[in-house]
C-alpha positions as CSV (number, residue, x, y, z in Angstrom):
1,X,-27.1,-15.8,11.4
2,X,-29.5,-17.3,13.9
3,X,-30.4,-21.2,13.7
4,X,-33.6,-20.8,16.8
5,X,-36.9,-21.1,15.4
6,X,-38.7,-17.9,16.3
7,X,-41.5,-17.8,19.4
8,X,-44.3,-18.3,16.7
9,X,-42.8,-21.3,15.5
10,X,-41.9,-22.8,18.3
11,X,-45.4,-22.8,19.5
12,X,-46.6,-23.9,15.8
13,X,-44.4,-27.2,16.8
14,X,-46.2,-27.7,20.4
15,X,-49.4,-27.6,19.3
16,X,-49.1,-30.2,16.5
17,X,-46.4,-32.3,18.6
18,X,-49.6,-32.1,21.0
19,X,-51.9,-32.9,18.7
20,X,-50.0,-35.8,16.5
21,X,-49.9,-36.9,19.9
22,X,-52.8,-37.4,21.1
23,X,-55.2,-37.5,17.9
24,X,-53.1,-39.2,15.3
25,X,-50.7,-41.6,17.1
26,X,-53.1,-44.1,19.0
27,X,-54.6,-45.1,15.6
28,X,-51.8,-44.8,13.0
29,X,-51.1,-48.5,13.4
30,X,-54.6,-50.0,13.2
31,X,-55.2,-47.4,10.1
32,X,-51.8,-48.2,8.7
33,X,-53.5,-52.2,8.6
34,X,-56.5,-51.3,7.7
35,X,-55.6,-49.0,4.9
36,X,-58.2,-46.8,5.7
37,X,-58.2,-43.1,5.5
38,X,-59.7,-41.4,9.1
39,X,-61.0,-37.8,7.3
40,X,-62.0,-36.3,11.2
41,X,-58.3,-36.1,11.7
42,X,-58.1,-33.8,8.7
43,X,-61.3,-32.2,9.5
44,X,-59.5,-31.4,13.0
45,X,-56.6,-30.4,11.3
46,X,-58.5,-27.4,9.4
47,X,-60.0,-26.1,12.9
48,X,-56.4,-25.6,14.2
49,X,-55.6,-23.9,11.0
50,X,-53.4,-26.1,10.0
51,X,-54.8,-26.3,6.3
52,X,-54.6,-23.1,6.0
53,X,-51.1,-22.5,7.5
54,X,-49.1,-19.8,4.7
55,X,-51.9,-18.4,3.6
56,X,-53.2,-15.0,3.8
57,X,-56.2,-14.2,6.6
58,X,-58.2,-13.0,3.8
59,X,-58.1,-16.9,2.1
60,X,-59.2,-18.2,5.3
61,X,-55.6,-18.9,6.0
62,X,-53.4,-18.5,8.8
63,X,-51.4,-15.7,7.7
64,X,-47.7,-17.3,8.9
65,X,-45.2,-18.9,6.8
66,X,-43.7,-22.0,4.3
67,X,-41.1,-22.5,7.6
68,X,-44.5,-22.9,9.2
69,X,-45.4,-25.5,7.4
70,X,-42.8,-28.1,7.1
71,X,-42.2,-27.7,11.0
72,X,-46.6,-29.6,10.9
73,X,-45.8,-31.8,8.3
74,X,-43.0,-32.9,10.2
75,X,-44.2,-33.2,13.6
76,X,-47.1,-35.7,11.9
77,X,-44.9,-37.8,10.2
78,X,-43.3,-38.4,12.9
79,X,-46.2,-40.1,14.0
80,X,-47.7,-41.1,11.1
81,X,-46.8,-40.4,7.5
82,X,-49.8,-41.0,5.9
83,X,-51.3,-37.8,7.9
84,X,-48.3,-36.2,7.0
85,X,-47.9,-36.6,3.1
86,X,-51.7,-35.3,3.2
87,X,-51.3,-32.5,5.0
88,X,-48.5,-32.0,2.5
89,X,-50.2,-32.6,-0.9
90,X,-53.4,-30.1,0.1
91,X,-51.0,-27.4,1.0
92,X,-48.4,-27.5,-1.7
93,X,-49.7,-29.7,-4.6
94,X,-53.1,-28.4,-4.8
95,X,-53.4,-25.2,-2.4
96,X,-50.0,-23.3,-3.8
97,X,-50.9,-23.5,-7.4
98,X,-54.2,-21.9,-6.4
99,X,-52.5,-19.3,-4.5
100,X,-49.8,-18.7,-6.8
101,X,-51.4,-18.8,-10.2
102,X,-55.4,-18.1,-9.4
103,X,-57.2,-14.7,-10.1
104,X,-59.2,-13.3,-7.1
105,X,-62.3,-15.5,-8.0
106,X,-60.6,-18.3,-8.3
107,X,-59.3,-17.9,-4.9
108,X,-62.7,-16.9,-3.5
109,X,-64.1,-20.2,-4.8
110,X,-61.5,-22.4,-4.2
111,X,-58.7,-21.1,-1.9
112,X,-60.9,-20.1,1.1
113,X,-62.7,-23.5,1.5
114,X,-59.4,-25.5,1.5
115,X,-57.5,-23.5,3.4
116,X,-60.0,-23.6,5.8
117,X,-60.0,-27.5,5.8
118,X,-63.9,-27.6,4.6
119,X,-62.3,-28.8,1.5
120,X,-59.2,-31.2,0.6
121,X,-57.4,-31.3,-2.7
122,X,-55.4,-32.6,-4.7
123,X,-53.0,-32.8,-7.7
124,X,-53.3,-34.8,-10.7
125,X,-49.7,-34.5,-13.2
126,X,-48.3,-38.5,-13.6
127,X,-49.6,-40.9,-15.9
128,X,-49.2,-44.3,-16.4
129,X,-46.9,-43.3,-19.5
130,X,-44.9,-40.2,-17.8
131,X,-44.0,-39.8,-14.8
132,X,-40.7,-38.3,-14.4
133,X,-41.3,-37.3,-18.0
134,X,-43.8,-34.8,-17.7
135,X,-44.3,-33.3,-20.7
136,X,-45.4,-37.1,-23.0
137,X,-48.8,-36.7,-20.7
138,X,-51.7,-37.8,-23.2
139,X,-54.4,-36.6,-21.1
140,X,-56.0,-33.9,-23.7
141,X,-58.2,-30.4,-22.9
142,X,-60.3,-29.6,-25.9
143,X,-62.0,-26.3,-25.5
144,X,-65.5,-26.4,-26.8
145,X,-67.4,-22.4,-26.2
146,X,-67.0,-21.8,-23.0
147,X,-66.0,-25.5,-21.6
148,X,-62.8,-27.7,-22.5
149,X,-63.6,-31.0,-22.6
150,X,-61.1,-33.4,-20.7
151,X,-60.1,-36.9,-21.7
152,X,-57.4,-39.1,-20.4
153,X,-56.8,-40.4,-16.7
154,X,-53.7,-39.4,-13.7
155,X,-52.4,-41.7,-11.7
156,X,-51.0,-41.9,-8.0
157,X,-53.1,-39.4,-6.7
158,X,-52.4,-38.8,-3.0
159,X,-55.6,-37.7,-1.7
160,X,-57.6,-38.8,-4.4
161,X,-61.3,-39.9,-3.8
162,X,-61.7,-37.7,-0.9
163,X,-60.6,-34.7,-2.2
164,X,-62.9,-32.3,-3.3
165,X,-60.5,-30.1,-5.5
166,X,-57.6,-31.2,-8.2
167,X,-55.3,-29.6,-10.2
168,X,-55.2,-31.6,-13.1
169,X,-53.0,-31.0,-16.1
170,X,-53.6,-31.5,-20.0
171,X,-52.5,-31.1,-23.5
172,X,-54.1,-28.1,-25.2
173,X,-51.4,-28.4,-27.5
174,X,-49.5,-31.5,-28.7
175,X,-47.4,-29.2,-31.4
176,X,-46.2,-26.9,-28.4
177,X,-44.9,-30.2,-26.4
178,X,-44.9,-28.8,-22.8
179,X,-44.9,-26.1,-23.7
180,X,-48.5,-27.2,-24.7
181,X,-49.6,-28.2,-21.4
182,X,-52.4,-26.2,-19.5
183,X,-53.3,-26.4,-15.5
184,X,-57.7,-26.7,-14.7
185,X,-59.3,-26.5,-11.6
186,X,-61.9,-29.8,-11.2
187,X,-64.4,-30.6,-8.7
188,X,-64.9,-33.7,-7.7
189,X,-68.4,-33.8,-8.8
190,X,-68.1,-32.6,-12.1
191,X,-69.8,-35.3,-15.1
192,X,-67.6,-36.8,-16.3
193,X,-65.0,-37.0,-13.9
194,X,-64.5,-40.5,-11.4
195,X,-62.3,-42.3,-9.5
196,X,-60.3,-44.9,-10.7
197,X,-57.9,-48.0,-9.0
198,X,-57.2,-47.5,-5.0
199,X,-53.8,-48.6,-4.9
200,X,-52.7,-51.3,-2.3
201,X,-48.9,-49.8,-1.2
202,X,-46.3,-50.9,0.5
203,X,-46.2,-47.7,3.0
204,X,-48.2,-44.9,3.7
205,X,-51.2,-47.2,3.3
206,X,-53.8,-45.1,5.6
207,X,-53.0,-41.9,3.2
208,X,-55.5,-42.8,-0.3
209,X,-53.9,-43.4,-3.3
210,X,-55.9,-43.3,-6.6
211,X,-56.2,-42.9,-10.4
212,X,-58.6,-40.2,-11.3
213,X,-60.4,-40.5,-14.5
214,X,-61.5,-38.2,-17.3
215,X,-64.0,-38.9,-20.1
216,X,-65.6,-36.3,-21.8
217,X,-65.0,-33.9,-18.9
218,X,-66.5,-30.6,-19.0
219,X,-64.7,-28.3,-17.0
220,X,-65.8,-24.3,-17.7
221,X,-63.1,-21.8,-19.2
222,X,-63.0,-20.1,-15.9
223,X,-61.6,-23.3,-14.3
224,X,-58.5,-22.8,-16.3
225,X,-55.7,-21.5,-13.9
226,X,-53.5,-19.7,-15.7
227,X,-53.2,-19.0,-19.1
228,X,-52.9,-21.7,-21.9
229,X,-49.8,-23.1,-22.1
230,X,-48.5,-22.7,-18.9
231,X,-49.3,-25.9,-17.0
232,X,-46.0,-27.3,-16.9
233,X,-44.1,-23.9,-15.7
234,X,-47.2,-24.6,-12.9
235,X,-46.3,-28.3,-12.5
236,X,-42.9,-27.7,-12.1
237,X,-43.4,-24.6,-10.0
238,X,-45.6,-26.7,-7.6
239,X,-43.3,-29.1,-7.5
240,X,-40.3,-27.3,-5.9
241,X,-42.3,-26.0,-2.9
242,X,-43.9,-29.8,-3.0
243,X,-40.2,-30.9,-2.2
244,X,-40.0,-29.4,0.9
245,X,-43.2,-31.2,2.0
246,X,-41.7,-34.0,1.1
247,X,-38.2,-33.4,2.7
248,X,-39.9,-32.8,5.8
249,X,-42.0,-35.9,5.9
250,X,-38.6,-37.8,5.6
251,X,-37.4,-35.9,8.8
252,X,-40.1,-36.5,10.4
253,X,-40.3,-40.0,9.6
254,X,-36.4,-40.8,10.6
255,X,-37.1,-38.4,13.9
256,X,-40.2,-41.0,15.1
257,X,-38.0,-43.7,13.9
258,X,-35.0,-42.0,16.1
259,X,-37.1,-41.9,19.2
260,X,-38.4,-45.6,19.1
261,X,-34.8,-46.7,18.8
262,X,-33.1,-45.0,21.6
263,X,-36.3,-45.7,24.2
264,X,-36.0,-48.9,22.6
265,X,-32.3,-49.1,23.3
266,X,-32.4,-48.0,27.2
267,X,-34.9,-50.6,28.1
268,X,-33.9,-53.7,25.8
269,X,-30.8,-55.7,27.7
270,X,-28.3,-57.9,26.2
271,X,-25.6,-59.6,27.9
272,X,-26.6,-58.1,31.7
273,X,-26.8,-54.1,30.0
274,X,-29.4,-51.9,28.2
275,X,-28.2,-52.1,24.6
276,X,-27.7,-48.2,24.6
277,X,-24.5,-49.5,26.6
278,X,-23.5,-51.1,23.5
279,X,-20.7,-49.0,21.1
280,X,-22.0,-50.9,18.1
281,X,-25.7,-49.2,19.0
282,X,-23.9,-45.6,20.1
283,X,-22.4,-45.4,16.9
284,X,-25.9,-46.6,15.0
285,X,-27.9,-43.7,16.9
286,X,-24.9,-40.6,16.7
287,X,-25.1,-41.2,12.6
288,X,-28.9,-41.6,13.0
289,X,-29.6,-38.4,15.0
290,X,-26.6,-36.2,12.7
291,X,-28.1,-37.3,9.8
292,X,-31.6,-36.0,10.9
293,X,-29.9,-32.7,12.1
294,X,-28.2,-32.5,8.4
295,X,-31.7,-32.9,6.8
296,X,-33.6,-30.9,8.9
297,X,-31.3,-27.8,8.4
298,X,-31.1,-28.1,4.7
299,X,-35.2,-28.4,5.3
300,X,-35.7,-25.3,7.0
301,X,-33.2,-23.7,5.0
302,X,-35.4,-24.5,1.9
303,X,-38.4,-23.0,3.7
304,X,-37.3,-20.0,4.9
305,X,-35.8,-19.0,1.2
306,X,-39.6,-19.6,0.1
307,X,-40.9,-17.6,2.9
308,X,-38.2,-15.0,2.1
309,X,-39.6,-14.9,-1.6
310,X,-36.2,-15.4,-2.9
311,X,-35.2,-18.3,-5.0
312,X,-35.4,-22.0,-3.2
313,X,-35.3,-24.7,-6.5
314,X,-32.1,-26.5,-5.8
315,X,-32.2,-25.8,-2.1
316,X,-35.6,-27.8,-2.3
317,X,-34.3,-30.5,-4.5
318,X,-31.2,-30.7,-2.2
319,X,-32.8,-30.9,0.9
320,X,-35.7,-33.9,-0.8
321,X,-32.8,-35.3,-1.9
322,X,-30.7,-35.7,1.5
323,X,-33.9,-36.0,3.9
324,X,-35.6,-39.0,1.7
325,X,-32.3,-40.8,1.7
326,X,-31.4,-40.4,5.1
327,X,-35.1,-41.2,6.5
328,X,-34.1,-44.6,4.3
329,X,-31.3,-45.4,5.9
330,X,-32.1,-44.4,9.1
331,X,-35.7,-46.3,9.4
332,X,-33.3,-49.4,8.7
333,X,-31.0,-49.1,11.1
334,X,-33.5,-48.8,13.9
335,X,-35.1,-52.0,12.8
336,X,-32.0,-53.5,13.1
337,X,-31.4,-51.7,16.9
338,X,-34.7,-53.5,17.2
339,X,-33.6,-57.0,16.2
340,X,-35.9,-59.3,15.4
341,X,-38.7,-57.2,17.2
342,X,-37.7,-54.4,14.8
343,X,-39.2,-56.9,11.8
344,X,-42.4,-57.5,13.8
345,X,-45.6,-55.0,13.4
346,X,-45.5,-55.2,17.5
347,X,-43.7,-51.9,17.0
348,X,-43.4,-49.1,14.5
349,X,-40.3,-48.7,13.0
350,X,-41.4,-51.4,10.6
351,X,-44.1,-48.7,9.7
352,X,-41.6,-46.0,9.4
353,X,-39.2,-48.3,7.1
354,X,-42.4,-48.7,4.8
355,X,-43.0,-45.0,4.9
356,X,-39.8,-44.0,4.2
357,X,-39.3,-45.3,0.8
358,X,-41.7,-43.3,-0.9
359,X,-39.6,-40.2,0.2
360,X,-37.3,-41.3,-2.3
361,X,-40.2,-41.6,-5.5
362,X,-42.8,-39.0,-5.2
363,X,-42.2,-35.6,-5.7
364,X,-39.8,-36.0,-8.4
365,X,-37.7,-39.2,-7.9
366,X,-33.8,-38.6,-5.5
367,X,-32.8,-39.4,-9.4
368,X,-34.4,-36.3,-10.9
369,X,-33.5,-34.4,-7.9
370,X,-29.8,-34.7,-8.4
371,X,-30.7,-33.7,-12.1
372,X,-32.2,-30.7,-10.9
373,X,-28.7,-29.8,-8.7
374,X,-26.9,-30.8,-11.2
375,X,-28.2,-28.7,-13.8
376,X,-28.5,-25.6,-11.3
377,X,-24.6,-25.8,-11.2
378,X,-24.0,-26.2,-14.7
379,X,-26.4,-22.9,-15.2
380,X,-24.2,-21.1,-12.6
């Protein structure tokens, strides 16, 4: 058993440390206040190949791995979350399903152009009357010749409005419950499709945050990914590499949070000594940095089963589970290493204690996630 990342992704962890350095950190702040969305760090993103990253060469991908991936999306949350969680949500919310469950034109049409960051997408499953309950989604798909016709509206869309590309999912079949349920492919500019409410959030407030909206929405047959019926084995599908997106936005999160409080604590003095002299702070930063080390592991454990092809479900709910409760915790107590300054936008681990939270929701709430373990146990 070897726990060193390999050469490749070593480097993959330079070059977007250097480049969440130098092109996402000097504005995360003033975007974070502003609310506002920068889409040229995305666009910069795609001609790294980070949009791209697990995918095949011949999809305009990268051609490396899922281990890959949550090493980026942890390296930019640890500068800013909101680049992170969209970096996330194109790759595994909208680009998985794509790659996973699209024929060969689907993924000539719509694969190639996100993975090559011309595109972004997104994924449209919760509504305001299910969220963790999936399958009581009243947004209907009515096929009509060749079309189905789409009515109904998805909330919390991370990426929505700038997105080009969902992944939407609808009732076909209200008799069939979920198992009723059928994944489409929609373009932004299809007639009858808009944008709905921007929401105003507590954290990740430069990543967007929409309600998409469907009335009378034609979208053709050929948009359908998969077969009737089997939108919510694609929801949920999605979901469990999703996870380990999500899991490594937490880590990185708590790991930017880490490094503010331990610069923080060798320069700040109290009583004639740099704080880090402290016990009460030495004990606050040990549990803070083992914690991270105990997320990122089950993290990259989670990835490497997915890049493996063998099974990763509870090893992806596990590791959401841990990482977006420890980021919690730990983005707390480096505000309070921080003192008073900690509670003051003058520095970021206010930011990072914002960010964290929704670690715990999205993705399947830490609540469904230990329903998930709990049930893969019972199963065994």
């Amino acid at each position: 058993m070897d726990f060193r990342l390999s050469e490749e992704h070593e480097m993959m962890r330079k070059m977007v440390r250097d480049f969440a350095l130098k092109e996402v950190a000097p504005t995360a702040a003033i975007r974070d206040e502003e609310e506002r969305f920068d889409r040229s760090i995305f666009d910069k993103m795609g001609t790294l190949g980070l949009t791209g990253i697990p995918w095949e060469e011949k999809w305009s991908g990268a051609d490396s791995d899922f281990l890959s991936y949550v090493i980026a999306v942890e390296e930019l949350s640890r500068v800013c979350g909101s680049i992170g969680v969209t970096l996330s949500a194109h790759l595994s919310l909208a680009s998985w399903p794509l790659w996973k469950f699209g024929n060969e034109e689907q993924k000539e049409r719509f694969l190639k152009p996100l993975a090559a960051g011309k595109k972004m997408g997104a994924y449209g499953l919760t509504e305001p009357g299910s969220g963790s309950d999936s399958a009581r989604m009243k947004t209907t798909a009515v096929r009509d010749g060749d079309h189905y016709i789409l009515n109904g509206n998805k909330i919390f869309i991370t990426n929505g409005g700038e997105a080009e590309i969902y992944i939407v999912f609808a009732v076909t079949d209200h008799a069939q419950k979920h198992r009723g349920i059928t994944a489409f492919i929609v373009e932004k500019d299809t007639p009858g499709f808009s944008i709905g409410k921007k929401e105003q959030k507590l954290g990740i407030r430069s990543s967007p945050t929409t309600e998409i909206v469907f009335e009378d929405c034609r979208v053709p047959v050929e948009n359908r990914l998969g077969d009737e019926g089997q939108g919510f084995k694609v929801a949920m599908m999605t979901l469990d590499g999703g996870r380990n997106g999500i899991a490594a936005q937490a880590v990185g999160i708590a790991q930017g949070a880490l490094d503010a409080a331990t610069a923080y604590a060798k320069d700040r003095k109290q009583f004639g000594q740099p704080i880090g002299k402290l016990q009460a702070i030495q004990f606050k930063l040990a549990d803070m940095a083992t914690q991270i080390e105990a997320a990122r592991l089950l993290t990259y454990q989670a990835a490497w089963l997915e890049s493996q092809g063998l099974p990763y479900g509870k090893a992806s709910a596990m590791a959401k589970l841990y990482a977006g409760d420890a980021a919690m915790n730990i983005t707390t107590e480096a505000v309070q290493v921080f003192g008073g300054y900690g509670y003051t936008r003058e520095y970021p681990v206010e930011r990072f204690m914002r960010d964290a939270k929704i670690t715990q929701i999205y993705e399947g709430t830490n609540e469904i996630q230990r329903v998930v373990i709990a049930n893969f146990l019972l199963k065994d």
